[in-house]
DODREN-941852 format. One record per atom (N, C-alpha, C, O, CB): residue number from 1; x, y, z; atom name; residue in one letter. Coordinates in steps of 0.05 Angstrom, whole numbers, plus 5000, padded with zeros to 4 digits. Each point is the difference from the previous one (the first is absolute). Glycine has a CB too. Example, Ala and Ser with C-alpha at 12.3 -4.5 7.8 and 13.67 -1.06 7.14 Angstrom:
<nodes>
NODE  num     x     y     z  atome  residu
NODE    1  5264  4886  5156      N       A
NODE    1  4982  5024  5000     CA       A
NODE    1  5018  5024  5000      C       A
NODE    1  5021  5000  5013      O       A
NODE    1  4941  4977  5012     CB       A
NODE    2  5031  5044  4961      N       S
NODE    2  5016  5024  5001     CA       S
NODE    2  4985  5022  5014      C       S
NODE    2  5010  5022  5004      O       S
NODE    2  5014  4965  4953     CB       S
</nodes>
This chain:
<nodes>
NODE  num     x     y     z  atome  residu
NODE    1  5323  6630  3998      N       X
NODE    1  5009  4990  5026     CA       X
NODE    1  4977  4988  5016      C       X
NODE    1  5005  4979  5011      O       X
NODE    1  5031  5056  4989     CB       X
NODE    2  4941  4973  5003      N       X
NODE    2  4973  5000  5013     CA       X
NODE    2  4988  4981  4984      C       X
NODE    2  4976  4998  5004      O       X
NODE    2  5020  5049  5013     CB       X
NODE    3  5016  4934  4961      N       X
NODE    3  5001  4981  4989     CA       X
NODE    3  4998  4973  5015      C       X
NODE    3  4986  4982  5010      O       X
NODE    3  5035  5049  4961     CB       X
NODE    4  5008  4981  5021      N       X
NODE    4  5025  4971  5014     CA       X
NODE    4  4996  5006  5033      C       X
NODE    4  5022  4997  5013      O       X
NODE    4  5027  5004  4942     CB       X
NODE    5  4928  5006  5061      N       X
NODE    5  4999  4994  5021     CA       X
NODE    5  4966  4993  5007      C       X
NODE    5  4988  5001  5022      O       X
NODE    5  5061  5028  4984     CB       X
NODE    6  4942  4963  4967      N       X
NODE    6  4972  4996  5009     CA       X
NODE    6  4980  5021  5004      C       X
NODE    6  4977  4993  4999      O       X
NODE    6  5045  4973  5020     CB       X
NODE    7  4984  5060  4986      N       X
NODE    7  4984  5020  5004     CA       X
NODE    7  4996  5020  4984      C       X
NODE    7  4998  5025  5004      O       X
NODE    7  5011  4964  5031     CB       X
NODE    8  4990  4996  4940      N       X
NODE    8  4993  5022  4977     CA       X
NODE    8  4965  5022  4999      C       X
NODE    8  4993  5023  4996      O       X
NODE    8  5043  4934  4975     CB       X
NODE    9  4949  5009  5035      N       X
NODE    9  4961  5006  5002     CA       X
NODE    9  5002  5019  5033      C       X
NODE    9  4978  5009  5008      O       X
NODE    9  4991  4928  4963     CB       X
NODE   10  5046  5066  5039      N       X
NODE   10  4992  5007  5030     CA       X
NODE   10  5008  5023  5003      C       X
NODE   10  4998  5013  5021      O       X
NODE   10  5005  4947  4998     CB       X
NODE   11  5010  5048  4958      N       X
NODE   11  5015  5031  5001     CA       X
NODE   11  4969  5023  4995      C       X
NODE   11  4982  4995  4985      O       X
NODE   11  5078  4986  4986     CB       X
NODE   12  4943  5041  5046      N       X
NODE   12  4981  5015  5004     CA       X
NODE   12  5003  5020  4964      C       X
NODE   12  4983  5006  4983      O       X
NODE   12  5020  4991  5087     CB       X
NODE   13  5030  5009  4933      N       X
NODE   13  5011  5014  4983     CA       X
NODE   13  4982  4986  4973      C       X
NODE   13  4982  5016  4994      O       X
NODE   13  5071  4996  5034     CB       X
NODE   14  4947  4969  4959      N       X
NODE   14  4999  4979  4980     CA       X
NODE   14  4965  5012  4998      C       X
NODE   14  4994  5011  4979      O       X
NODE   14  5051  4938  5035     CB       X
NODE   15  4942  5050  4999      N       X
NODE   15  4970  5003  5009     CA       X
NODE   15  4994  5022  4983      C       X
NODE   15  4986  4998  4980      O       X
NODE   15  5014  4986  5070     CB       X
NODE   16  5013  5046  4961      N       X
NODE   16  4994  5020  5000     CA       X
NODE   16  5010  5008  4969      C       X
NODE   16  4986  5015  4987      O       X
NODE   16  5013  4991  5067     CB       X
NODE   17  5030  4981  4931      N       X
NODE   17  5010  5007  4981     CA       X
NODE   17  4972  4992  4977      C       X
NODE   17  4990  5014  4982      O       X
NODE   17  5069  4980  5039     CB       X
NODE   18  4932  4970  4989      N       X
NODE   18  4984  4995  4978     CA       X
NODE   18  4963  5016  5004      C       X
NODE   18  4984  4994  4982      O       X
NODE   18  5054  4954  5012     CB       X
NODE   19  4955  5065  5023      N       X
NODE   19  4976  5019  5004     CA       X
NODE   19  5012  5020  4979      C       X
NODE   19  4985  5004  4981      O       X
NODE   19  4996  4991  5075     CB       X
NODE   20  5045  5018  4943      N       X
NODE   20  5006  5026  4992     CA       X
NODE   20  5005  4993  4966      C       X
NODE   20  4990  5015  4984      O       X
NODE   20  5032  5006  5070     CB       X
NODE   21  4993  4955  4936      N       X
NODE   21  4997  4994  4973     CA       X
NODE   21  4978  4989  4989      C       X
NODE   21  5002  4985  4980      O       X
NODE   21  5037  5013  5025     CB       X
NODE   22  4931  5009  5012      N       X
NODE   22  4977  4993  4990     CA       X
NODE   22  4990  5017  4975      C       X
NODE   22  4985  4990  4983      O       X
NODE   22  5006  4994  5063     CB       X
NODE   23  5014  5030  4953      N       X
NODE   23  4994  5023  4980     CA       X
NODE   23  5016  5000  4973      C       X
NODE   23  4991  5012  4981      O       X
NODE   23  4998  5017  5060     CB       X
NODE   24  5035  4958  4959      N       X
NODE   24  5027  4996  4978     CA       X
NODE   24  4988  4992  4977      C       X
NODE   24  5008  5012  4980      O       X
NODE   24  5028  4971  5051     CB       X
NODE   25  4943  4996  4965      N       X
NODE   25  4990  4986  4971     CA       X
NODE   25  4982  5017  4999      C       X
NODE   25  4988  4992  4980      O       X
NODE   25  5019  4960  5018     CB       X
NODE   26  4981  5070  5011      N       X
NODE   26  4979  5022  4992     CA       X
NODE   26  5016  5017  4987      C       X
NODE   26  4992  5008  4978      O       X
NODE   26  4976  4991  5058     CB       X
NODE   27  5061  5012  4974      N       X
NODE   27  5014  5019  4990     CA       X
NODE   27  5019  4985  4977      C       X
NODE   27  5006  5017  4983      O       X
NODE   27  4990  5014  5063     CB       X
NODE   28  5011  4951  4950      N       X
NODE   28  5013  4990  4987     CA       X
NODE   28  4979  4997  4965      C       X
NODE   28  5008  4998  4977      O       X
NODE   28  5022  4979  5076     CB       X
NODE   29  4944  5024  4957      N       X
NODE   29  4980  4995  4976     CA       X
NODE   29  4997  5025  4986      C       X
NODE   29  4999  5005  4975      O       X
NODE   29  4974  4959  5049     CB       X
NODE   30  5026  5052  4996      N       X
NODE   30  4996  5027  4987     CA       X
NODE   30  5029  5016  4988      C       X
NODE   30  5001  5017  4982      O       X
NODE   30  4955  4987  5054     CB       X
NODE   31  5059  4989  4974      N       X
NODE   31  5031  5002  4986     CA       X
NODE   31  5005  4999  4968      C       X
NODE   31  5006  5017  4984      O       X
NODE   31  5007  4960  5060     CB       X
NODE   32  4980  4986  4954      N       X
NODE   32  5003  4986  4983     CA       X
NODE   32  4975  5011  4977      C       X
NODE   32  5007  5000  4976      O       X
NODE   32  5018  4961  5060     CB       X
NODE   33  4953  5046  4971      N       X
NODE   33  4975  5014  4991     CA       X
NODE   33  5006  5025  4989      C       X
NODE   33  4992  5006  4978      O       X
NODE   33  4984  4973  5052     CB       X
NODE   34  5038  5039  4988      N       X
NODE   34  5019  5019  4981     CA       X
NODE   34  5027  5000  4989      C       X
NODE   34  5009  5021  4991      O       X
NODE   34  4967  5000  5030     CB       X
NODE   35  5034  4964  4978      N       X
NODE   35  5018  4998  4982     CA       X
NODE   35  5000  4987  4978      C       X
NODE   35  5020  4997  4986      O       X
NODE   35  4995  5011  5044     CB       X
NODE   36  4954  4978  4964      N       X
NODE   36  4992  4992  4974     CA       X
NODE   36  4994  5027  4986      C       X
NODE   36  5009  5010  4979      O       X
NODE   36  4970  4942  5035     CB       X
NODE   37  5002  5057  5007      N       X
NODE   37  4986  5021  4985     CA       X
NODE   37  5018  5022  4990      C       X
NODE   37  4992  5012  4980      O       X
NODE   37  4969  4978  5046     CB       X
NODE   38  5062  5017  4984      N       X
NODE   38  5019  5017  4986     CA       X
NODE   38  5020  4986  4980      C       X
NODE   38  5015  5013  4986      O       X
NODE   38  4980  5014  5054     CB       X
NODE   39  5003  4944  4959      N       X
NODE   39  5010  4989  4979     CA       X
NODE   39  4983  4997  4977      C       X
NODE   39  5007  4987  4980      O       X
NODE   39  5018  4993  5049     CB       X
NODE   40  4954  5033  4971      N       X
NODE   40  4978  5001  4969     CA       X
NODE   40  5012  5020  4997      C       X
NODE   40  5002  5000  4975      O       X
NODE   40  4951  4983  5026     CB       X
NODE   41  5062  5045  5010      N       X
NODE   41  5008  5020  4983     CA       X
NODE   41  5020  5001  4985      C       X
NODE   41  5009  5022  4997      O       X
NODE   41  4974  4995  5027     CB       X
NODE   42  5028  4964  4963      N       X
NODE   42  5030  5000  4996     CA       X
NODE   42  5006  5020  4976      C       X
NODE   42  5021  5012  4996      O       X
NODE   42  4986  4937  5021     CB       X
NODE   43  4977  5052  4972      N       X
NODE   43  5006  5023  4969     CA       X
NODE   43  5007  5027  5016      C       X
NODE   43  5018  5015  4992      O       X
NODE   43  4939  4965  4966     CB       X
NODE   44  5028  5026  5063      N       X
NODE   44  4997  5030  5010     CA       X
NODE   44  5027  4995  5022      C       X
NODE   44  5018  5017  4997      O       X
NODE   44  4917  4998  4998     CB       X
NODE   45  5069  4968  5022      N       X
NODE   45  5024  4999  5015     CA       X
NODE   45  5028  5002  4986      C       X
NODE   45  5015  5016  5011      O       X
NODE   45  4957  4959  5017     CB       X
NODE   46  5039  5010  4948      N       X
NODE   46  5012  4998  4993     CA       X
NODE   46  5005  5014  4964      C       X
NODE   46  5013  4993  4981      O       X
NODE   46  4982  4973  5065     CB       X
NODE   47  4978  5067  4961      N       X
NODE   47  5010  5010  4982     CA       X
NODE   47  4993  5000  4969      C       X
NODE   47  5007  5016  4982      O       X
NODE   47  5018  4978  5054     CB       X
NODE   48  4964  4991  4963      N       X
NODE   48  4987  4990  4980     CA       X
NODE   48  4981  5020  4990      C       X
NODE   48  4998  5010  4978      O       X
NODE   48  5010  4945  5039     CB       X
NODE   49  4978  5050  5003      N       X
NODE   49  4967  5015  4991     CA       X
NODE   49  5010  5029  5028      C       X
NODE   49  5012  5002  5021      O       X
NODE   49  4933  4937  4963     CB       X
NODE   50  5044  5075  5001      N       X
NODE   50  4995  5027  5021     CA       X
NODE   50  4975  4993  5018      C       X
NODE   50  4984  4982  4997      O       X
NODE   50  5032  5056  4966     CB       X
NODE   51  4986  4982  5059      N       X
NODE   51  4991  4991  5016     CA       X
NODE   51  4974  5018  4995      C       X
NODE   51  4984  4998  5019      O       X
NODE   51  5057  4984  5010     CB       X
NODE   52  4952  5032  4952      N       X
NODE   52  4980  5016  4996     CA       X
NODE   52  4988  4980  4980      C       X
NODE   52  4975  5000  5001      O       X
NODE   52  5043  5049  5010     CB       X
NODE   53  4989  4937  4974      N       X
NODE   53  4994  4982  4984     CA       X
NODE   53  4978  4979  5014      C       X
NODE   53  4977  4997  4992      O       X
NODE   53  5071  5011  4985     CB       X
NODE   54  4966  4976  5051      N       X
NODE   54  4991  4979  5003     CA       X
NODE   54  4977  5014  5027      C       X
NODE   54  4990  4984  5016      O       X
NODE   54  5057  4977  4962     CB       X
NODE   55  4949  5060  5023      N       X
NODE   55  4979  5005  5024     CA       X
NODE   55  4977  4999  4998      C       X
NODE   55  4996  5005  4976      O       X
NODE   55  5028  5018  5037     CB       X
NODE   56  4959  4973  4995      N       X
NODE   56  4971  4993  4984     CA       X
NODE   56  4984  5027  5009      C       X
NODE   56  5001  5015  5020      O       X
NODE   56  4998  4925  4983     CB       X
NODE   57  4987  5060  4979      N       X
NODE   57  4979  5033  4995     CA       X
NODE   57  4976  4995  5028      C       X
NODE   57  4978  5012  4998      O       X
NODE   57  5020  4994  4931     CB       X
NODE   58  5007  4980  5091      N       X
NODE   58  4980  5001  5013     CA       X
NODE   58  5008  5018  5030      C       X
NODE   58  5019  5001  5015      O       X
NODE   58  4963  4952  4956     CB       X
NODE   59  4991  5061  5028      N       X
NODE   59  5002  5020  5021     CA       X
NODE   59  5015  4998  5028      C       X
NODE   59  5001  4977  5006      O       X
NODE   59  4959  5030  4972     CB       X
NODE   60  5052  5011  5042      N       X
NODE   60  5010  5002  5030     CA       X
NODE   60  4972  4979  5012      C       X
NODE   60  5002  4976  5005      O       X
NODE   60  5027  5086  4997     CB       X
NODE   61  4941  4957  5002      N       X
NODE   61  4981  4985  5014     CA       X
NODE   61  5004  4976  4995      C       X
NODE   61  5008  4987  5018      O       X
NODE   61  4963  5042  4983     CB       X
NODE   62  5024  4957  4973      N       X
NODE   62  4998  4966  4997     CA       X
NODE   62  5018  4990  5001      C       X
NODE   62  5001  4978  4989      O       X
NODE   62  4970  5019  4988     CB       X
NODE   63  5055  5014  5035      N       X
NODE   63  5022  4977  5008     CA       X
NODE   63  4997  5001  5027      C       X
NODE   63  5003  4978  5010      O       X
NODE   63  5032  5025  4955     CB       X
NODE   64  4960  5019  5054      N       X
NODE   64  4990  4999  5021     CA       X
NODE   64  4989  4985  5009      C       X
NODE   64  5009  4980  5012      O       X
NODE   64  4994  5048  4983     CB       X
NODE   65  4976  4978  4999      N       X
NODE   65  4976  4983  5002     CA       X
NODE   65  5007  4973  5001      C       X
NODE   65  5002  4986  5020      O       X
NODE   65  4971  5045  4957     CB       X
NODE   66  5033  4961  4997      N       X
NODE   66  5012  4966  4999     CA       X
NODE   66  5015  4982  5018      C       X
NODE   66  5002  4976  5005      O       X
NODE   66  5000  5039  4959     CB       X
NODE   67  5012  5014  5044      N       X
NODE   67  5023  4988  5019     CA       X
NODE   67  4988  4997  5031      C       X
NODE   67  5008  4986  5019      O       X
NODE   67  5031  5040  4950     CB       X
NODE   68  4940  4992  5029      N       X
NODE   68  4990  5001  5030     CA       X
NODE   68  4983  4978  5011      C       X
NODE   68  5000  4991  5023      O       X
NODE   68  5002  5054  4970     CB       X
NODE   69  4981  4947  4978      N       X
NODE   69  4987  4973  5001     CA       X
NODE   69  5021  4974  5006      C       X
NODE   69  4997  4983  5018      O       X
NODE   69  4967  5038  4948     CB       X
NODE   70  5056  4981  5014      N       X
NODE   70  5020  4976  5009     CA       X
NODE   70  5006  5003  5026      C       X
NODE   70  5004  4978  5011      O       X
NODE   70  5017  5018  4949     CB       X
NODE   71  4982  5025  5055      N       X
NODE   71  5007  4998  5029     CA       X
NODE   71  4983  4992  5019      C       X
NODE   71  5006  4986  5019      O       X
NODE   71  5018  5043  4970     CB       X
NODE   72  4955  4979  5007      N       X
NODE   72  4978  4986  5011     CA       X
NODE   72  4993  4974  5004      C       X
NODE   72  4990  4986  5018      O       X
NODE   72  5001  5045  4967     CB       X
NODE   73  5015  4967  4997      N       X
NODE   73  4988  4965  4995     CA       X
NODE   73  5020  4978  5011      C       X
NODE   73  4995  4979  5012      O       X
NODE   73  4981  5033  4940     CB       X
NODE   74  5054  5000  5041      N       X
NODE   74  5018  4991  5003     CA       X
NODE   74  5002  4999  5037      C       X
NODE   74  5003  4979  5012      O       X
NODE   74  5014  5037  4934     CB       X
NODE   75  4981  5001  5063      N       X
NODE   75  4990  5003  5033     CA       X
NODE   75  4987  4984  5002      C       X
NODE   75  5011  4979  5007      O       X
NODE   75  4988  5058  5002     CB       X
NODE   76  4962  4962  4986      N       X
NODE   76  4982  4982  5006     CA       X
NODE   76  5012  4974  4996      C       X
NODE   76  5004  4984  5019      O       X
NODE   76  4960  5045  4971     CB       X
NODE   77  5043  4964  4983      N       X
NODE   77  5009  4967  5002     CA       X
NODE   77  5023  4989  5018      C       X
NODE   77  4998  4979  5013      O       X
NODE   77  4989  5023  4941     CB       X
NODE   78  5036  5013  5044      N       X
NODE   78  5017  4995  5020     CA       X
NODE   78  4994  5004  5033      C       X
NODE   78  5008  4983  5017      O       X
NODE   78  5016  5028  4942     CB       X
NODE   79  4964  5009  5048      N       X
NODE   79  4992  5003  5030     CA       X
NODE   79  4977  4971  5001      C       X
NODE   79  5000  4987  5021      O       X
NODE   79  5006  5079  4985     CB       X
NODE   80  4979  4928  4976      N       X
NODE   80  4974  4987  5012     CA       X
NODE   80  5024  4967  5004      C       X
NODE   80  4998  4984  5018      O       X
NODE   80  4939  5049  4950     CB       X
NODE   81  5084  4965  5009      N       X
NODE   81  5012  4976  4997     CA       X
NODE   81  5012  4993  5036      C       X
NODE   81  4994  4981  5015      O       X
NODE   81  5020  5031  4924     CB       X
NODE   82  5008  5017  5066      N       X
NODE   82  5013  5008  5025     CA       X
NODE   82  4981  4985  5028      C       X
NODE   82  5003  4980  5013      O       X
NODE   82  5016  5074  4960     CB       X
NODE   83  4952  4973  5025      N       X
NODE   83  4992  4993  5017     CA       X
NODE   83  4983  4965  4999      C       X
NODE   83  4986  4994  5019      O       X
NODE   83  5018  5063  4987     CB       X
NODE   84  4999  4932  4980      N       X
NODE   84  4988  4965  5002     CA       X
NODE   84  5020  4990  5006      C       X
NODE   84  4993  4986  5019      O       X
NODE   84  4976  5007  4949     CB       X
NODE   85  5059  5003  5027      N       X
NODE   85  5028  4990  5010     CA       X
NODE   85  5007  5010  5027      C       X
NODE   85  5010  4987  5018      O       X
NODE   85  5007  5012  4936     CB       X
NODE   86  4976  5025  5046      N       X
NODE   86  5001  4998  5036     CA       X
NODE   86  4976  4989  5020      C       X
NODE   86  5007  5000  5024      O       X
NODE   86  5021  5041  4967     CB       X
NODE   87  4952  4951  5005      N       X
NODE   87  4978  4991  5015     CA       X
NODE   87  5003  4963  4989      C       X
NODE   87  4990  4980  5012      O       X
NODE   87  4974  5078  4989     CB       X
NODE   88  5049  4941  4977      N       X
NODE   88  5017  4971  5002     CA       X
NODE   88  5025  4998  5024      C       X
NODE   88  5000  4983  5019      O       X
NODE   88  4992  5015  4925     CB       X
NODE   89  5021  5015  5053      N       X
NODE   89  5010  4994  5023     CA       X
NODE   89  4994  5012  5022      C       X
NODE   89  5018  5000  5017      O       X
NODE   89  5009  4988  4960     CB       X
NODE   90  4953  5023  5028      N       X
NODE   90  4989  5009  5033     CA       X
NODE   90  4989  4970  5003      C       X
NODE   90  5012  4989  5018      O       X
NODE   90  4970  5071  4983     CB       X
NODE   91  5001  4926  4987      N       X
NODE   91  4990  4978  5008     CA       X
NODE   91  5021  4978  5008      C       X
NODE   91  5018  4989  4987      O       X
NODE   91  4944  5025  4985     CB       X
NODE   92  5026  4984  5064      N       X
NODE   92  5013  4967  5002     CA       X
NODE   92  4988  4975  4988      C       X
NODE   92  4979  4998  4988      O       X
NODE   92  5034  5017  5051     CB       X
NODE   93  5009  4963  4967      N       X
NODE   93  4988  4973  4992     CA       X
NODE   93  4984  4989  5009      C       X
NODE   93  4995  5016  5018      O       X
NODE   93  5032  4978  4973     CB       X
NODE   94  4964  4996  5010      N       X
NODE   94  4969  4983  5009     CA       X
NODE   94  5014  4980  5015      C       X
NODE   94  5016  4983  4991      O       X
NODE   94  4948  5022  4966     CB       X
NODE   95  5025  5000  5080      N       X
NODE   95  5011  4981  5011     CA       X
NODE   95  5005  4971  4999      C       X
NODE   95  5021  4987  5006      O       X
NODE   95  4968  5046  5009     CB       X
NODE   96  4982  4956  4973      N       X
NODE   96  4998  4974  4989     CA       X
NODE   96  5010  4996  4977      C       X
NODE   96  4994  4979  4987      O       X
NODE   96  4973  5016  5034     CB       X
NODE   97  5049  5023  4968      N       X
NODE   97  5000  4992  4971     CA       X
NODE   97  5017  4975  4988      C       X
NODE   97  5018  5015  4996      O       X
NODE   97  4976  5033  5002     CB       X
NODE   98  5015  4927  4994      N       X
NODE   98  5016  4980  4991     CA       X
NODE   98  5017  5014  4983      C       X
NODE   98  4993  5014  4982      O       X
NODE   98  4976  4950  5022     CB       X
NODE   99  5058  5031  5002      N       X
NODE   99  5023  4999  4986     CA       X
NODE   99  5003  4987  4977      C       X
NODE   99  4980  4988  4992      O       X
NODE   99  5032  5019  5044     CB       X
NODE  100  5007  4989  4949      N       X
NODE  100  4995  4983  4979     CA       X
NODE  100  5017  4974  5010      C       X
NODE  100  5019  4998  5015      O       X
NODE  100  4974  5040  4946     CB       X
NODE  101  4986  4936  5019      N       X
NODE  101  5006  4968  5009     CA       X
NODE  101  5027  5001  5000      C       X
NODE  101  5014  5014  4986      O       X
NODE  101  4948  4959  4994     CB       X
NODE  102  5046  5005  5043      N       X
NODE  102  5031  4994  5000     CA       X
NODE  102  5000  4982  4984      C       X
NODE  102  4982  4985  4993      O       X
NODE  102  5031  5024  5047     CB       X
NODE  103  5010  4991  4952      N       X
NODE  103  5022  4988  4985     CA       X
NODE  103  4976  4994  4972      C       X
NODE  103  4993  4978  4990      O       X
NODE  103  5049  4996  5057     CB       X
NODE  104  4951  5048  4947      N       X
NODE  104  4989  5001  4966     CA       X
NODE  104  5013  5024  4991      C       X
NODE  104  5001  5017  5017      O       X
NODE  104  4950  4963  4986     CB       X
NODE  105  5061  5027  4975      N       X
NODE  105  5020  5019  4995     CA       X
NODE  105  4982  5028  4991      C       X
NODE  105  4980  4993  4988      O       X
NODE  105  5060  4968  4997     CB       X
NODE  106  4964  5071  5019      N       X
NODE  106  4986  5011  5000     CA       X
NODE  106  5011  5025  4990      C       X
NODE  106  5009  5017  5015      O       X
NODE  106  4969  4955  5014     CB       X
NODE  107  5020  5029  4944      N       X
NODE  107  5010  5023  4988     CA       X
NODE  107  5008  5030  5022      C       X
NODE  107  4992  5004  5023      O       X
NODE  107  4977  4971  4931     CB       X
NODE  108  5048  5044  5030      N       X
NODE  108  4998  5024  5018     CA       X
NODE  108  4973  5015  4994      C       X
NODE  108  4985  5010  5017      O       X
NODE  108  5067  4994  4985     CB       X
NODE  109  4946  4996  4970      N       X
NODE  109  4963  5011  5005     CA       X
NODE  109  4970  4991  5016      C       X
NODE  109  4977  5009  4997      O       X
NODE  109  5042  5000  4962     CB       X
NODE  110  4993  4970  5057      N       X
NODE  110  4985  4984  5026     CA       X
NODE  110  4977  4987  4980      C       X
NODE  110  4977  5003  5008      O       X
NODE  110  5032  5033  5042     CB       X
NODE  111  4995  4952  4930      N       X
NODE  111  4985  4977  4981     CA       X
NODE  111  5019  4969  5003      C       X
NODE  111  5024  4995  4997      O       X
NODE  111  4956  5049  4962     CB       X
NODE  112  4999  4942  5047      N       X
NODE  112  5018  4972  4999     CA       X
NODE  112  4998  4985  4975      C       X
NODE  112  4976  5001  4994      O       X
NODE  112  5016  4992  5054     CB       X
NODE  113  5017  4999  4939      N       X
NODE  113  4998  4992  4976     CA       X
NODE  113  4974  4979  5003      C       X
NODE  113  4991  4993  5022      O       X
NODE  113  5062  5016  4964     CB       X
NODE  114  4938  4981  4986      N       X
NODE  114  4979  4983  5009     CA       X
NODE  114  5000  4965  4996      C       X
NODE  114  4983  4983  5006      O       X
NODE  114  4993  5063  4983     CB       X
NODE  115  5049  4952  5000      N       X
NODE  115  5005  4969  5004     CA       X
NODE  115  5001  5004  5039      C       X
NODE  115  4982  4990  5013      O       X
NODE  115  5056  4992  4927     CB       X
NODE  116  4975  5027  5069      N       X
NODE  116  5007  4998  5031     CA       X
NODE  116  4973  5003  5020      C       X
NODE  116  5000  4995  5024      O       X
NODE  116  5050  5028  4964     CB       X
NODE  117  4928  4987  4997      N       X
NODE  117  4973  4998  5025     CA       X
NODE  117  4998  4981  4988      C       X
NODE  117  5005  4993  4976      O       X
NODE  117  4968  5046  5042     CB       X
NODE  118  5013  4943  5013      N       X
NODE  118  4992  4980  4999     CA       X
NODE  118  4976  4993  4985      C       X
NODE  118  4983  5018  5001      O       X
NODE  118  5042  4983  5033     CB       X
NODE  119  4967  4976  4952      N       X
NODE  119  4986  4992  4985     CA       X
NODE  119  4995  5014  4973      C       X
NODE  119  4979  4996  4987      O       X
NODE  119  5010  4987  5053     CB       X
NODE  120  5034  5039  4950      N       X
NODE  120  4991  5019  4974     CA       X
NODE  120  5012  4980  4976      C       X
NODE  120  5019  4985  4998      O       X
NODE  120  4985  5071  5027     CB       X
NODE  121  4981  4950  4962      N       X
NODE  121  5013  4979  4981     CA       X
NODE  121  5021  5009  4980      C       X
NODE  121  5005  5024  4999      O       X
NODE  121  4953  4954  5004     CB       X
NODE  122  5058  5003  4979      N       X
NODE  122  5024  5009  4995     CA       X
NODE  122  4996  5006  4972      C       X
NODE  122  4982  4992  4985      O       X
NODE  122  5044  4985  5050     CB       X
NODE  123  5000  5042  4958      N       X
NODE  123  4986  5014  4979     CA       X
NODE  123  4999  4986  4967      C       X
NODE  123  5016  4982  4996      O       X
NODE  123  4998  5061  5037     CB       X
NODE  124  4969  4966  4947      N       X
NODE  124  5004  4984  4982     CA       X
NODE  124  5026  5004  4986      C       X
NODE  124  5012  5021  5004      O       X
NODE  124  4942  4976  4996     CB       X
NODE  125  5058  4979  4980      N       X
NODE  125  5022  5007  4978     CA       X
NODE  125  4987  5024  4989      C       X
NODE  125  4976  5003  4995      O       X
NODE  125  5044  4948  4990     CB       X
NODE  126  5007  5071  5012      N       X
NODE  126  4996  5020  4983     CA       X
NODE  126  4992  5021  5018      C       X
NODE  126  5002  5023  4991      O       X
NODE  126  4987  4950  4969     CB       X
NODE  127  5002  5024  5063      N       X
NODE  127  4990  5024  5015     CA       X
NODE  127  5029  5014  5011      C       X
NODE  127  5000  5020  5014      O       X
NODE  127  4948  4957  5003     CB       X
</nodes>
C-alpha cells in the first residue's frame, strides 16, 4: 500500500524491519553450514552404520577444546567484521563530496562503465 502511495523509503517501520534483518545472511550461512554438515552423516542417520561405529576415538577434552577455539575465532572474525560495518555506517558523507556524472549511466555497484567516462577508450574486439 505504502507503495502505491509513494511512501514506501519514508516509512520508519521499513527502516527498522531492514536494521533488524541485518543479521539474516549470518544466520542463514550458518544454517546452511549445518545442514551440510549433518548431511555428511547419512550412513549413521539413515541407519546404515551404528552410531558407535561412526564416532571417532577422540577424547571429551579435544572436542572441547576444538569447539571452543571455533568459537572464538568465529566471534573475533565476525565481531571485528560487525564492528567495521557499523563505523561504515556511523560515518557521514563528505560534504564536498560529487555525486555521480549526470546523464552517464551508473551501475548499482556505483561503477560507471568505462566506454561512458569521458575520454576512456573503447574496448578492444574480444574484450
Amino acid at each position: 500500500v505504502q507503495r502505491f502511495r509513494r511512501r514506501l523509503y519514508a516509512s520508519p517501520l521499513l527502516w527498522r524491519a531492514a536494521v533488524l534483518m541485518g543479521p539474516a545472511g549470518f544466520m542463514a550461512l550458518l544454517s546452511g553450514w549445518t545442514v551440510t554438515e549433518v548431511g555428511r552423516q547419512p550412513f549413521t542417520a539413515y541407519g546404515l552404520l551404528r552410531t558407535a561405529e561412526s564416532a571417532s576415538p577422540i577424547a571429551t577434552p579435544g572436542v572441547a577444546a576444538s569447539l571452543a577455539a571455533f568459537v572464538v575465532v568465529y566471534f573475533i572474525v565476525f565481531g571485528a567484521g560487525f564492528l567495521y560495518l557499523l563505523r561504515l555506517m556511523a560515518r557521514r558523507p563528505v560534504a564536498g563530496e560529487a555525486g555521480p556524472p549526470s546523464g552517464v549511466p551508473v551501475r548499482s555497484a556505483g561503477i560507471t562503465p568505462m566506454p561512458a567516462v569521458a575520454g576512456a577508450p573503447a574496448p578492444a574486439a574480444g574484450d
